[in-house]
C-alpha positions as CSV (number, residue, x, y, z in Angstrom):
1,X,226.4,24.3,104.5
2,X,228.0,27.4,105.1
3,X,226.8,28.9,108.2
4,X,226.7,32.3,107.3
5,X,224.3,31.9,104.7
6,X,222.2,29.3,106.1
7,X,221.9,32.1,109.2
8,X,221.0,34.7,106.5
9,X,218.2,32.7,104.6
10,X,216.7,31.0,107.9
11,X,216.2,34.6,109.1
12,X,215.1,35.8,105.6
13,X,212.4,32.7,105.6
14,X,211.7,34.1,108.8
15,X,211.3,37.6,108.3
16,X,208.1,38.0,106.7
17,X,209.8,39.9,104.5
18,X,209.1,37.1,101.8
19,X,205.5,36.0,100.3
20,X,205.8,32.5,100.1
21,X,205.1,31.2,96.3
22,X,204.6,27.5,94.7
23,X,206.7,26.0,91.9
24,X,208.7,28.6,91.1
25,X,212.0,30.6,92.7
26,X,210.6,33.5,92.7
27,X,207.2,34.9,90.8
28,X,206.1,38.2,90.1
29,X,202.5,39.1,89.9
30,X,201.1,42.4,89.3
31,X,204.5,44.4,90.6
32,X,205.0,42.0,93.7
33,X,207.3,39.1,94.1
34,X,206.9,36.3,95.7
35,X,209.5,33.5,96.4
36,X,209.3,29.9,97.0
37,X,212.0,28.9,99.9
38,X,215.3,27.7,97.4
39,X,214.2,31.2,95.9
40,X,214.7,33.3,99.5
41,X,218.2,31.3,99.2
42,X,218.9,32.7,96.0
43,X,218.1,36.2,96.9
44,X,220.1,35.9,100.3
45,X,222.9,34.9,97.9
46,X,222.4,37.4,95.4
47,X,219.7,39.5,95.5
48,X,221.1,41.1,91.9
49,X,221.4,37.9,90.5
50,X,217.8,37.5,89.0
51,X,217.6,37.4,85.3
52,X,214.4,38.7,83.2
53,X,213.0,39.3,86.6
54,X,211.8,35.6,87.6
55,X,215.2,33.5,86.8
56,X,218.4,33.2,88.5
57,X,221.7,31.9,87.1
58,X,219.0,31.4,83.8
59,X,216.9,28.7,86.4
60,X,213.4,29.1,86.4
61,X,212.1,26.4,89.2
62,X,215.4,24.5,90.3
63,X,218.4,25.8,92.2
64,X,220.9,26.3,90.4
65,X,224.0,24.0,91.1
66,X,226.0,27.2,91.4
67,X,224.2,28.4,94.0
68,X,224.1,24.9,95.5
69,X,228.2,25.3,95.1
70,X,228.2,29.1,96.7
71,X,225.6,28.4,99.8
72,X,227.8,24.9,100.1
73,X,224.8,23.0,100.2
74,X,225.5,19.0,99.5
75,X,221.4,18.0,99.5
76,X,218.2,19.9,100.2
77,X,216.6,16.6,101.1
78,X,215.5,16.7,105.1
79,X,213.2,14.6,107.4
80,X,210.0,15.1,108.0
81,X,207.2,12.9,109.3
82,X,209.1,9.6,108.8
83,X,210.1,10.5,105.5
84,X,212.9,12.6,103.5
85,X,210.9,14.6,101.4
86,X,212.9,17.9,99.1
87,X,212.8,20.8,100.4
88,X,210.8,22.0,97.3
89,X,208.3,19.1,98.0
90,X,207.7,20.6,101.4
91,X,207.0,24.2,100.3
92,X,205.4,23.1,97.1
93,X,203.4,19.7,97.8
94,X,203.1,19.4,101.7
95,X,202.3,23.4,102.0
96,X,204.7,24.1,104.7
97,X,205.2,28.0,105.5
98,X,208.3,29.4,105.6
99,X,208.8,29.2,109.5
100,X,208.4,25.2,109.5
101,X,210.7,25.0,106.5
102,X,213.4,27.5,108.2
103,X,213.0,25.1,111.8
104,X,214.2,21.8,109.7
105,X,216.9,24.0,107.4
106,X,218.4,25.3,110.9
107,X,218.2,21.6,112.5
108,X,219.4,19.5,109.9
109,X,221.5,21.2,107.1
């Protein structure tokens, strides 16, 4: 991954600059955004590069391979608990915050 945007979006998820949000990149709710944690990594890559408000690079809920391609990311699968869940699983299905998912992005990708 390249390191200075996997510095950027680990300090981003780390901020508290981001409400965390569930099966989406980013959502907007009465005026305020919230992301899920591949959606923090789209805004630290481009924080112009939402479309209609809630899609980036025309993706809704998956990261684009684009951005994939820019951030130089080859998998967003990681271990956790004996397993290698996605990163999407964790902030979506296991309810990690974004501090537990920015430890395991900063150890293992």
């Amino acid at each position: 991954m390249n390191k200075e945007i996997k510095a950027k979006w680990v300090a981003a998820l780390r901020s508290g600059d981001y409400k965390q949000a569930k099966n989406q990149l980013r959502k907007t709710e009465d005026g305020h955004d919230s992301f899920c944690c591949l959606g923090v990594l789209c805004d630290v890559i481009n924080p112009d590069g939402w479309d209609d408000g809630n899609r980036f690079l025309g993706k809704m809920s998956l990261l684009p391979p684009d951005a994939m391609r820019i951030a130089g990311i080859d998998t967003l699968y990681v271990v956790h608990e004996h397993d290698r869940p996605h990163l999407t699983e964790l902030n979506d299905g296991r309810g990690l915050n974004f501090n537990q998912i920015a430890d395991l992005i900063e150890e293992q990708l």
